[in-house]
C-alpha positions as MATLAB code, in Angstrom:
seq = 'XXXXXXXXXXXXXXXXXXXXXXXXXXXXXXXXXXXXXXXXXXXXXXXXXXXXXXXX';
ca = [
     -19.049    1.671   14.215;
     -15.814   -0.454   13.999;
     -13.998   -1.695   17.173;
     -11.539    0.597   16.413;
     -14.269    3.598   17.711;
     -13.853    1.740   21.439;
     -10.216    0.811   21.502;
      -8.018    2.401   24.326;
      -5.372    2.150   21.487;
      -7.444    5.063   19.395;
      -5.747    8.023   20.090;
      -6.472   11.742   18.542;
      -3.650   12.747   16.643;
      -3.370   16.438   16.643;
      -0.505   16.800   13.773;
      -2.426   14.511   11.448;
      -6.128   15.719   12.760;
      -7.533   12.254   13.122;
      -7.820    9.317   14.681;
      -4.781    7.137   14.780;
      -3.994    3.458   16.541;
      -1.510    3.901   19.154;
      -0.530   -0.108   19.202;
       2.750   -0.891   17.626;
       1.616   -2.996   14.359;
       4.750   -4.301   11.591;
       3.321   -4.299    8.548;
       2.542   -8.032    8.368;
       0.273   -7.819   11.334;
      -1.425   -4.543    9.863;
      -1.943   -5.702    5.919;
      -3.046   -9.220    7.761;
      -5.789   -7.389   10.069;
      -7.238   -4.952    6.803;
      -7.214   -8.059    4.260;
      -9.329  -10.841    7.027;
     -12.620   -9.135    7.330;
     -14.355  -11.682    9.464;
     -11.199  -11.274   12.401;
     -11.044   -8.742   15.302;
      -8.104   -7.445   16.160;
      -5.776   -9.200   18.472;
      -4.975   -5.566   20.217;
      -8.308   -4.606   21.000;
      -8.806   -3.297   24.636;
     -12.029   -1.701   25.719;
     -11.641    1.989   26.247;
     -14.660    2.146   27.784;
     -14.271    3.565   31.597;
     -17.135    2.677   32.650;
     -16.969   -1.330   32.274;
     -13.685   -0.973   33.568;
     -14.402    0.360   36.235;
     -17.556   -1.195   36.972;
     -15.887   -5.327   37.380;
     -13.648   -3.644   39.948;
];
C-alpha cells in the first residue's frame, strides 16, 4: 500500500479506468517525487473520513 491508496488527491478516472492524482504536479515536482524513494509526497492529504472527522 503506497500513500497514494489514502490520498484525497486519488481520484477514479473513468476515461482512463484507473486511479489518477488529482494534484497539479509540473514535471520537475513529479520526476523529483518517483526518483527520491525515501520522501513522501509534499501533497499528501489524508482521505480518510473518519480521522477527519473524528479531531473535529
Amino acid at each position: 500500500m503506497t500513500e497514494c491508496d489514502t490520498c484525497a488527491y486519488n481520484e477514479y478516472d473513468e476515461e482512463w479506468d484507473c486511479y489518477v492524482c488529482t494534484m497539479n504536479l509540473d514535471e520537475d515536482d513529479y520526476a523529483r517525487y518517483m526518483q527520491d524513494t525515501r520522501a513522501h509526497c509534499p501533497y499528501y492529504r489524508d482521505g480518510d473520513e473518519y480521522k477527519i472527522a473524528g479531531k473535529q
